[in-house]
N, C-alpha and C positions, 0 to 999 in steps of 0.2 A: 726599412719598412717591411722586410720578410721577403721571402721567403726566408733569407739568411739572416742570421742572428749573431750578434757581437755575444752572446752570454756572459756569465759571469764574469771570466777571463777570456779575453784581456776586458770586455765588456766597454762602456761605451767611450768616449775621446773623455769624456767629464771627470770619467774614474781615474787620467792621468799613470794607467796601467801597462799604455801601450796601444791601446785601442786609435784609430786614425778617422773612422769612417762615420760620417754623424747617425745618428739613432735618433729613436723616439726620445730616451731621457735624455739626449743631448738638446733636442727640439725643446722640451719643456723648461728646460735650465733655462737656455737664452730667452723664454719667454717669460721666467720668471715663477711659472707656478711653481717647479724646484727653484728653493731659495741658494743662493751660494753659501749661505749657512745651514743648512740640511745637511747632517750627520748619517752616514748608514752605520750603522750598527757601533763601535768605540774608536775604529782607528779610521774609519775613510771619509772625507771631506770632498764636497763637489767641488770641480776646478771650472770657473764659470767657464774663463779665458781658452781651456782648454775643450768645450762644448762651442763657443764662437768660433773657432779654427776651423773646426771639421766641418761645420754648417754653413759657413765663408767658401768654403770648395763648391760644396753646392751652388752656392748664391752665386758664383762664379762662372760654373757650368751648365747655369741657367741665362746669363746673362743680366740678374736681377744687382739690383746698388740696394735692396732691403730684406736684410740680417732678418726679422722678425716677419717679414710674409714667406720669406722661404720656410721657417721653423715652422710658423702653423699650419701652410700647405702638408707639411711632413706628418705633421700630428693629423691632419685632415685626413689624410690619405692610410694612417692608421685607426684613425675611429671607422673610417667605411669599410675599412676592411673588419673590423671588430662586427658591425652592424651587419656584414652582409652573413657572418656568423651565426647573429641571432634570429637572422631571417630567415635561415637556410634548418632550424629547427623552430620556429613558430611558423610564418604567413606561408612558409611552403609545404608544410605538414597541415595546412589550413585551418591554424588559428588565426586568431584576432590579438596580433601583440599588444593591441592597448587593453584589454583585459587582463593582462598581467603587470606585473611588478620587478624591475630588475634588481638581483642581487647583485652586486659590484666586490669582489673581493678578488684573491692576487695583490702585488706588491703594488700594480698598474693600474687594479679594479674600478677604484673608488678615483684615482686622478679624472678615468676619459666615462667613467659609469654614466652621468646626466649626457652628454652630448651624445653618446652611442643612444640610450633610451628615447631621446629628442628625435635623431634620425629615424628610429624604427617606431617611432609614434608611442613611446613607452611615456607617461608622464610622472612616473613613482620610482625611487630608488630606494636602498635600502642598503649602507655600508653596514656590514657586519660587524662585532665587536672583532679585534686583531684579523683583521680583513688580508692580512698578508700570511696569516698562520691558519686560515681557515680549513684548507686542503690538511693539514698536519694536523687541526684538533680533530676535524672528522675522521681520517684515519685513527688515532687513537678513541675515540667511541665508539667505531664502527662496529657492530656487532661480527664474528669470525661467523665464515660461512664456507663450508666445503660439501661437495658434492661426489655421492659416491655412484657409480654407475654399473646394470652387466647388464651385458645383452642375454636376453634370453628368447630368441624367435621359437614362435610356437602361437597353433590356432587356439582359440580361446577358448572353443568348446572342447579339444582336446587334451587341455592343458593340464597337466598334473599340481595343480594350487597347492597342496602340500611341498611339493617340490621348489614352487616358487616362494612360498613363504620361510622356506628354508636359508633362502639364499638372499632374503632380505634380512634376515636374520643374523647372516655372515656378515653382511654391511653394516648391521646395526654396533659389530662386535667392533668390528674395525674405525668407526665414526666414533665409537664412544674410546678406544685405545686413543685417537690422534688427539680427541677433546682434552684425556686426562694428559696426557703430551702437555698439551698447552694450557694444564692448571686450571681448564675450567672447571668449577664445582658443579656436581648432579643437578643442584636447583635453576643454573643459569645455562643448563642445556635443551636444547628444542629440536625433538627429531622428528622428520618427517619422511612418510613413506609415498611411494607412487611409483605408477606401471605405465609405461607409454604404448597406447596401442593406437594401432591403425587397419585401417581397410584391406585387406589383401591384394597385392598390387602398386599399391600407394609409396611412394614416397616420403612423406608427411606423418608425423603421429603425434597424440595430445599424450598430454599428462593426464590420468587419472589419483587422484588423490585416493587410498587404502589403507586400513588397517591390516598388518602380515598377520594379528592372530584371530580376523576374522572374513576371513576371503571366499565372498562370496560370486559362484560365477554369472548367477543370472543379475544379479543388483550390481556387479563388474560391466556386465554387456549393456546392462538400461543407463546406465550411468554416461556411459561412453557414448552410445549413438545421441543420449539428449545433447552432452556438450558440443558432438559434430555437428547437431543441428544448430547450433546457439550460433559455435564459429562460423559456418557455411550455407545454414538456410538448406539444406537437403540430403535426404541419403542414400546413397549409394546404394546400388540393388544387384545381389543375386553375388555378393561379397562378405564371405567372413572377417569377424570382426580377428585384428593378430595380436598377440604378444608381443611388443619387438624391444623394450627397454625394461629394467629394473633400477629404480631412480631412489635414494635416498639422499636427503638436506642434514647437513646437521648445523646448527646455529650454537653458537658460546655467546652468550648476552654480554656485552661489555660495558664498565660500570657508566651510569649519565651523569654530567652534571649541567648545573645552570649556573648564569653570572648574576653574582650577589646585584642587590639594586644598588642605582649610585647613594652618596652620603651628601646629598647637600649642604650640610653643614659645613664641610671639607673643601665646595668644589662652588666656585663665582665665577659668572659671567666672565664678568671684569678683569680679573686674573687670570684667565684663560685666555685672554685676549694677548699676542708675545711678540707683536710687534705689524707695519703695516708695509707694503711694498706696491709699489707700481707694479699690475699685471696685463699679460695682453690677451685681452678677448675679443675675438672679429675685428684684427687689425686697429683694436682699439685699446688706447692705455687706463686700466684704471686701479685708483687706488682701491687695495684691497687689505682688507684684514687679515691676520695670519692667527689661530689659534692652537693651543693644545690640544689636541683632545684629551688627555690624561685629566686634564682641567674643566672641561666641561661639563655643568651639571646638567642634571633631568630634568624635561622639559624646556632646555635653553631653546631661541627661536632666532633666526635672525634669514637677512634677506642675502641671496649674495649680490656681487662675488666675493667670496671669502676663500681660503684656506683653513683646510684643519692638519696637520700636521700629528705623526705620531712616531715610532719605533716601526718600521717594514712598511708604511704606506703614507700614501700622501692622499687627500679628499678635496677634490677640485669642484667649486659649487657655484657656477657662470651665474651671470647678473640678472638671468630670468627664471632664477630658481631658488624657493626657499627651503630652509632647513631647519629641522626639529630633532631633538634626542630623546629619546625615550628613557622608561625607567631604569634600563640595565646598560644604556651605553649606546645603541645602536642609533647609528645616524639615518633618521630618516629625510631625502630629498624629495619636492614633489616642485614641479611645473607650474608656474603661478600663467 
């Protein structure tokens, strides 16, 4: 349940790697939403027998005779910890979590996604397309961003701006060598200049956004004291404005793409549908559907509880929630 983590290796009792101690995906297996026929990736096959052992200790050390209220306790006690998570960056940063939408992705996203959302009064989910590879596709789109910095302390009315413009100059040389480094082309380069100043005194300094080849120091000083006012509502008296940062961004745009729409032609209900299984939901068994995702077409709709199944994730979709997919793949869950 964490702190500590079985990880990959030797990873959970189910993986029959060596692992002894039960887990969350050991919890799921004997519950069922992992099938004993669940494949990870070409050579590893879940060992139910070997998830019932480790869970059996528990049940044992609890003094419980039932295999399947220990497991979902387990799973319980990992969705509130997930939950106190989302709590701990919405309703305590003082939003309103049900005006949002939960993304569910990771290998485990989209299994415990609805019942974390449910807890924190979320009633919309949204598995991503390869919701296990999500964190990987975003790295490779992400735009490259580096940041070049000097300090250059000095008051602002006495500041030699040729000298500072010089020296943003020298960063611009340097941002644009590490871009051609990394093969970005001039067109998908975005440079950006800025002077961090602050109060005399202060601690604290804003970024002023700048042009180096047109630096001006009164339209520098009006610029700065409006955004202090913005940020802090008042200004400081009988303090020069300073110089204390030389800040340069350089952005390398990195290529986008989108997922084709589905082919309904291709892609049935029906077929998609790969087999049915007894699952446990609040210590209740019920028959559930298990489907493909890869098979799923657009706009498919159904109620659960079901299973969708894919390559790196599993989409767990409790009996008080239905589900829809949209044009390009993406599972959409909502709270009926």
């Amino acid at each position: 349940m964490g702190p500590q983590s079985a990880g990959a290796v030797p990873g959970p009792a189910c993986y029959d790697n060596g692992g002894e101690e039960p887990t969350v995906t050991d919890a799921n297996l004997v519950l069922n939403r992992l099938g004993p026929e669940t494949r990870l990736g070409e050579f590893l096959n879940l060992r139910r027998g070997r998830a019932e052992a480790a869970v059996a200790k528990l049940d044992r050390k609890l003094g419980s005779t039932d295999l399947n209220f220990v497991a979902e306790g387990m799973v319980r006690i990992a969705e509130s910890n997930m939950s106190a998570a989302v709590r701990e960056i919405s309703v305590e940063r003082g939003e309103d979590s049900r005006a949002f939408t939960l993304i569910a992705f990771g290998g485990a996203g989209s299994m415990h996604g609805c019942a974390v959302a449910q807890e924190v009064g979320i009633r919309r989910v949204i598995s991503p397309n390869h919701p296990g590879n999500l964190s990987a596709l975003g790295l490779l789109t992400s735009d490259l961003r580096h940041e070049f910095t000097r300090t250059h302390l000095s008051l602002l009315e006495e500041a030699d701006l040729s000298v500072v413009a010089d020296h943003l100059h020298q960063l611009d040389k340097e941002a644009h060598a590490l871009l051609s480094a990394e093969k970005v082309s001039e067109a998908d380069r975005d440079i950006r200049y800025s002077i961090g100043l602050r109060y005399e005194g202060q601690a604290h300094e804003l970024d002023i956004a700048v042009n180096p080849r047109d630096l001006d120091r009164l339209a520098l000083g009006e610029t700065f004291s409006d955004s202090y006012f913005d940020a802090w509502s008042y200004l400081p008296t009988g303090r020069p404005a300073q110089i204390v940062t030389l800040r340069l961004v350089a952005v390398g745009r990195a290529p986008k793409f989108s997922f084709p729409r589905l082919d309904n032609s291709v892609r049935k209900l029906a077929e998609a549908e790969i087999g049915r299984r007894v699952v446990f939901f609040d210590s209740t068994a019920k028959q559930t559907s298990i489907y493909a995702r890869t098979s799923l077409p657009a706009e498919a709709r159904f109620h659960g509880p079901a299973i969708i199944e894919e390559t790196g994730s599993t989409t767990v979709i409790p009996p008080n929630w239905e589900m829809r997919v949209d044009d390009v793949g993406n599972l959409i869950m909502e709270l009926r």
